[in-house]
C-alpha positions in Angstrom: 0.7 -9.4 -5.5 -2.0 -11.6 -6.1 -5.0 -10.3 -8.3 -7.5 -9.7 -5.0 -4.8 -7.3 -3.8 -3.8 -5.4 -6.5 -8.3 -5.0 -7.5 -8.3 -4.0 -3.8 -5.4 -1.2 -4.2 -7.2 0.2 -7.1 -10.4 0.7 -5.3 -9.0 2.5 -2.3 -7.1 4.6 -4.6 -10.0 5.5 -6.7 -8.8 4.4 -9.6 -11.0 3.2 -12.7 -11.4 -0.8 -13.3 -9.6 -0.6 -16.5 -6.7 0.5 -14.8 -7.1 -2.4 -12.3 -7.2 -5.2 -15.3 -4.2 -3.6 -16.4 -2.4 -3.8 -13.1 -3.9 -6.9 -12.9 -2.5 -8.0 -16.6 0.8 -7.4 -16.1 1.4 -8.4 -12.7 2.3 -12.0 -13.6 4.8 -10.4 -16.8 6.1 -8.4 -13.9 6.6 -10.6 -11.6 8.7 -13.4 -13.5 10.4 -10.6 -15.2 11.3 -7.8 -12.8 12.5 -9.1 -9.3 14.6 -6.4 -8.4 10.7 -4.2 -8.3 9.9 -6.0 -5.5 11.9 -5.3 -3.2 11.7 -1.6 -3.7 8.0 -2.2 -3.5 8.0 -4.0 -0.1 10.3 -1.3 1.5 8.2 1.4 0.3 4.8 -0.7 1.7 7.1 -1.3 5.4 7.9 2.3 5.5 4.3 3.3 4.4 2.9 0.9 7.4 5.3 2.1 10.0 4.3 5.6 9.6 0.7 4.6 9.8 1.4 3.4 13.0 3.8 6.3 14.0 0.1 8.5 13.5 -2.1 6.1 15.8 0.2 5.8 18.6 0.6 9.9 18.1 -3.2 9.8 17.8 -3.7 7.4 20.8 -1.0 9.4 23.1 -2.6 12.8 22.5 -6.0 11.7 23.4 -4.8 10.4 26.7 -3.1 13.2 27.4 -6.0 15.4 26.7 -3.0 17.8 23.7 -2.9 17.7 20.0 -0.1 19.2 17.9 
């Protein structure tokens, strides 16, 4: 992940800016030294974004039809 991304996960997950420079640190050491992380990584960020959109289309269905759940 490039250094923008991984300041911008930090912030929406709260987290302090020390952590961040840390993430930020060892992204690079990670990166040339741990390839089998990312692809781990990616499916879990897929599966996170297709249940994101799972909820809206929910969201968007049940307002036209007037239900919730």
């Amino acid at each position: 992940m490039q250094p923008a991304s991984l300041f911008a996960e930090s912030l929406r997950n709260r987290e302090t800016i020390l952590l961040a420079r840390e993430r930020i640190a060892a992204a690079g050491h990670i990166a040339s030294h741990y390839r089998a992380i990312r692809l781990p990584a990616l499916a879990a960020a897929a599966h996170r974004i297709a249940e994101r959109r799972r909820a809206r289309e929910q969201a968007k269905q049940a307002t036209k039809t007037g239900w919730s759940d």
